[in-house]
C-alpha positions in Angstrom: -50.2 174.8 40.6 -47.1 176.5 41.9 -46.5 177.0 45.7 -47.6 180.6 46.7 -44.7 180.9 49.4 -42.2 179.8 46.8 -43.7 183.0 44.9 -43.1 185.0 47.9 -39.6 183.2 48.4 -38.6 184.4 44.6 -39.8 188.1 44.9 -37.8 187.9 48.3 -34.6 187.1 46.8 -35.1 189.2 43.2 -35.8 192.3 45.7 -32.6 191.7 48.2 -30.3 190.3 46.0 -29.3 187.8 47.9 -30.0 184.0 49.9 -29.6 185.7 53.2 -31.3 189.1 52.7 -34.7 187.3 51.5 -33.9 184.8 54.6 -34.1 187.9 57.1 -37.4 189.2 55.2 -39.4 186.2 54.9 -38.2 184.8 58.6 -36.9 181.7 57.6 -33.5 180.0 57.7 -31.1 180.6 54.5 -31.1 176.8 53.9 -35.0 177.0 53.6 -34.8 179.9 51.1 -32.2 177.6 49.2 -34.3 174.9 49.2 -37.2 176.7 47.9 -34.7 178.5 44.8 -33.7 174.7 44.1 -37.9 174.2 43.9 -38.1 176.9 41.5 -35.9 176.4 38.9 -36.7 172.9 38.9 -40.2 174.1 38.3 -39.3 177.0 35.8 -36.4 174.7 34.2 -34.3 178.0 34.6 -30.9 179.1 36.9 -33.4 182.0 37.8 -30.3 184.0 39.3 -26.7 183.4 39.1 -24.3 184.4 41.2 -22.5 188.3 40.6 -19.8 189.3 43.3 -21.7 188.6 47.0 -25.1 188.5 45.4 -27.4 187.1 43.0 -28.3 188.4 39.6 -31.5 187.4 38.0 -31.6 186.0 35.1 -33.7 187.7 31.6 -36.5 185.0 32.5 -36.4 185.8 36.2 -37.2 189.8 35.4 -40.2 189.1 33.2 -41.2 186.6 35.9 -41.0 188.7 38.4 -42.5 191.4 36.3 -45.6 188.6 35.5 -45.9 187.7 39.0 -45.1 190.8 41.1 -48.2 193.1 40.6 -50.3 190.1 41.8 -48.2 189.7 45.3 -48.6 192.8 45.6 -52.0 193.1 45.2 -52.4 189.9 47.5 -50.3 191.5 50.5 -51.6 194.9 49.6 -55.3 193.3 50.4 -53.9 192.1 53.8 -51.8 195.0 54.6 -55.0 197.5 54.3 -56.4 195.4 56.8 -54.0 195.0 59.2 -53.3 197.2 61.8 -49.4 198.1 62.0 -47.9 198.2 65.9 -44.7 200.1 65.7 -43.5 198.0 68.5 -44.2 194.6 67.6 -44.0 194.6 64.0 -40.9 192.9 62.6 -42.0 194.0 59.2 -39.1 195.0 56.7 -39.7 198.4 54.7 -37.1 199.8 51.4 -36.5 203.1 51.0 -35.3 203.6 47.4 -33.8 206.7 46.3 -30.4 208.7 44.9 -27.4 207.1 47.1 -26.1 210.8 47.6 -29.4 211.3 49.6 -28.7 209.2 52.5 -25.7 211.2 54.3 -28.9 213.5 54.5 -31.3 211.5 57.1 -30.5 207.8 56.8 -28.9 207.6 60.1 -31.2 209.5 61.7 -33.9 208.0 60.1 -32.8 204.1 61.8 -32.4 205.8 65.1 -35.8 207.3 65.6 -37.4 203.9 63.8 -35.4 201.7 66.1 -36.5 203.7 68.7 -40.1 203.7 68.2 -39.9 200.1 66.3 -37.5 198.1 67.8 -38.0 195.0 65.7 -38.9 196.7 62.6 -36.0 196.9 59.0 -35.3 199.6 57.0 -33.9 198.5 53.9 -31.6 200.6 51.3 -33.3 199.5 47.8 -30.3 198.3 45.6 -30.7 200.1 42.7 -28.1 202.5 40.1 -28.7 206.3 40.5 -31.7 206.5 38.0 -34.7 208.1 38.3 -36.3 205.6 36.1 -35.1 202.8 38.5 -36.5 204.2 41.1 -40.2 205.3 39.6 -40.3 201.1 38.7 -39.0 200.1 42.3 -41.9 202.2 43.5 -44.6 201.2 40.9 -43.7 197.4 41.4 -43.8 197.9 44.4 -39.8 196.6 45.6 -39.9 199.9 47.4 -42.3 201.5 49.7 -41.2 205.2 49.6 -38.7 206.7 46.8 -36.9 209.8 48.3 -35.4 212.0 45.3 -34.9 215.5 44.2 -37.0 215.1 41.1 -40.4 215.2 41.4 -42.1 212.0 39.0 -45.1 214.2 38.0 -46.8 210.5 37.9 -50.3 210.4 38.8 -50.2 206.9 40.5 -47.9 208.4 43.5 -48.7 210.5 46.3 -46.1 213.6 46.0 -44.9 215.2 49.4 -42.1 217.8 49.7 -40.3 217.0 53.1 -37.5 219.2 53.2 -35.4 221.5 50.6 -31.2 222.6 51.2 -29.3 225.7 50.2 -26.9 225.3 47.2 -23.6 226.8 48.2 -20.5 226.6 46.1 -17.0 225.5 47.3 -12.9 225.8 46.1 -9.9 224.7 47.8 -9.2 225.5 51.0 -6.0 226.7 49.6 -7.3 228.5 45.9 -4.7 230.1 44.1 -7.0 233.0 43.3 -10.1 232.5 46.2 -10.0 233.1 49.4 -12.7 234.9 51.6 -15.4 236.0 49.2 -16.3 234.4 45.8 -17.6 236.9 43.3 -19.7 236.2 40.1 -17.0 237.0 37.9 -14.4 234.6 39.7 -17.4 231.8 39.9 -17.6 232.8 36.0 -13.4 232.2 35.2 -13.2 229.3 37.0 -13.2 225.6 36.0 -15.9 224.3 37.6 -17.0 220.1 38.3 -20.3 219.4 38.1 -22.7 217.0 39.4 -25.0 215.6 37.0 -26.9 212.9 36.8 -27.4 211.7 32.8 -30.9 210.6 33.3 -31.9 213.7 34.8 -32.7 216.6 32.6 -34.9 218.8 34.3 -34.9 219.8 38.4 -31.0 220.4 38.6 -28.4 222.9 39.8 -29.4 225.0 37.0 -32.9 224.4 37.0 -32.7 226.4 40.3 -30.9 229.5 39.4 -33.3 232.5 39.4 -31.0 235.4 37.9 -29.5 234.9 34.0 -26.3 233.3 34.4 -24.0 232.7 31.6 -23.0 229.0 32.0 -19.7 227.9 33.4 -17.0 226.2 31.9 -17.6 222.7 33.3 -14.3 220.4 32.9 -15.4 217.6 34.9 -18.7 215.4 35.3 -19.7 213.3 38.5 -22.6 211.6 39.4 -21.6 211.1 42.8 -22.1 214.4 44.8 -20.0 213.3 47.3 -16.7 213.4 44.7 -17.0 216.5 43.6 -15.7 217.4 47.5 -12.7 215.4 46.7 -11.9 216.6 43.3 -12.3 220.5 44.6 -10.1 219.8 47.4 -7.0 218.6 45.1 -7.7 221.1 42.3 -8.5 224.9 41.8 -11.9 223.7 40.6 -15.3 224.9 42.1 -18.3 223.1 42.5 -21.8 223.8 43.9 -23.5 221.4 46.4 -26.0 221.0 48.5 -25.0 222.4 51.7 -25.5 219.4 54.0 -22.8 217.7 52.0 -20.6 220.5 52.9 -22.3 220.4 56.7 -21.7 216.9 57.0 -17.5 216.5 55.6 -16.8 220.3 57.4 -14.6 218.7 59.9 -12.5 216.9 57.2 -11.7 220.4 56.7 -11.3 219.7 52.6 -12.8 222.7 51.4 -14.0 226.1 51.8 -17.8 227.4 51.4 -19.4 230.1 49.8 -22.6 231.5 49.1 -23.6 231.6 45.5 -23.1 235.4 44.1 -26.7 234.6 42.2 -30.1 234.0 43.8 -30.6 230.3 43.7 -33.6 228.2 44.7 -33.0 225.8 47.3 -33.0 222.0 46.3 -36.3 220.2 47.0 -36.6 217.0 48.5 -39.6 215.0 47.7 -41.0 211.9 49.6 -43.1 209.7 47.3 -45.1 206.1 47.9 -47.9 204.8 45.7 -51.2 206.0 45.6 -52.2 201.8 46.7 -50.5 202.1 50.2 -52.5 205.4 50.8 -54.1 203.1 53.1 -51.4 201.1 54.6 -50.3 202.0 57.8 -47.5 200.9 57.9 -46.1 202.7 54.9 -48.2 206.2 57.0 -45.8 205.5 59.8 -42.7 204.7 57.7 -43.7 208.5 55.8 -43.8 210.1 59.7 -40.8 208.7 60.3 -38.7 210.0 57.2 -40.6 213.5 58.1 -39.0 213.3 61.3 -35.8 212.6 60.4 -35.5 216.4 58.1 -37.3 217.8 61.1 
């Protein structure tokens, strides 16, 4: 019978990527978690992960081990969790916080100030994922990550669905637009190009998902799924774009481009915190929730 802390070991490293970052989570030296990888795929006669840039990829046998062996960890420290009581200032416990990469200029920051604040000795982990919802919703339901934050809402009755905060859409152009300056009116936002951020997994709960009035569509020449380049691109082009405005808030003094409000009623964007209907109970996760609350406040 296999080691249970070699187990742990493995999920450690499949859910950091790395020697080092399951080293920091499970509280042991890098040369132990080494040790116990060299134990494993002796055991499993398999590489298990080989190595991709800085990090560690798993192999096609490691994901359906991990998919084999993960619910029952989790069940196991789920147990344990329920029943433990979770001291903000004592716990060195490390939490990941997966959600849309575009997200984080939002409250991440703030977020690891109040925590290390209140939990001095406590992680906060970015879960390493691509921008898919359907990453995400797995992270979450295997449990790699304790809270997803996204704009889309899962609709999946295993999570526990909050909305924590919701941002203006606001358009933006050149700061130097050949044909824009001071007021945008629909029939400009109409005859421009526009870039657009999109998300190819996504087809429901976006920009125009929000738009309340009937707005023929615009003439979109450009695609990014990175909101933070469609700032770029509008500032070196006579494009327009519409974004959230706290990515506009957050690059004002770059002084890149100029802001508008929409010339159509828009909804705001919703932002949705979301854990799994089995930590209802842990507390720790509960305090992790009040702290992500805190940071929109």
């Amino acid at each position: 019978m296999i080691d249970l802390n070699l187990l742990k070991t493995f999920s450690a490293i499949y859910k950091t990527g790395s020697v080092r970052g399951a080293s920091e989570i499970m509280h042991i030296t890098s040369s132990a978690v080494s040790h116990a990888l060299s134990k494993l795929r002796n055991e499993y006669n398999n590489p298990l992960f080989v190595r991709e840039g800085r990090g560690l990829k798993p192999t096609t046998y490691a994901v359906e081990l991990y998919k084999e062996i993960s619910p029952h960890l989790t069940a196991l420290e789920g147990t344990k969790k329920i029943f433990e009581t979770f001291h903000p200032k004592t716990s060195d416990r490390t939490f990941f916080i997966a959600g849309d990469s575009d997200l984080d200029l939002w409250y991440f920051q703030k977020l690891l100030k109040i925590s290390k604040h209140a939990a001095p000795n406590v992680n906060i982990v970015k879960f390493r994922s691509e921008n898919r919802e359907g990453n995400f919703n797995n992270a979450l339901s295997m449990r790699k990550a304790d809270v997803l934050i996204s704009f889309v809402n899962p609709e999946n009755r295993s999570f526990v669905v909050e909305q924590v905060a919701a941002d203006k859409m606001v358009a933006i152009a050149n700061k130097s637009h050949s044909r824009i300056n001071g007021q945008l009116t629909l029939k400009a936002f109409l005859n421009e190009e526009h870039v657009g951020w999109s998300r190819p997994d996504i087809d429901r709960n976006t920009f125009e998902g929000l738009i309340q009035d009937k707005v023929p569509n615009v003439n979109v020449t450009y695609g990014s799924t990175a909101a933070m380049n469609l700032i770029f691109m509008v500032s070196e082009s006579d494009w327009l774009s519409v974004i959230p405005e706290y990515l506009y808030d957050k690059t004002k003094k770059l002084d890149l481009v100029q802001r508008f409000d929409l010339p159509f009623n828009c909804d705001d964007l919703p932002l949705y915190l979301i854990n799994h209907n089995a930590t209802e109970r842990d507390m720790g996760v509960q305090w992790l929730k009040g702290v992500i609350r805190e940071s929109f406040s």
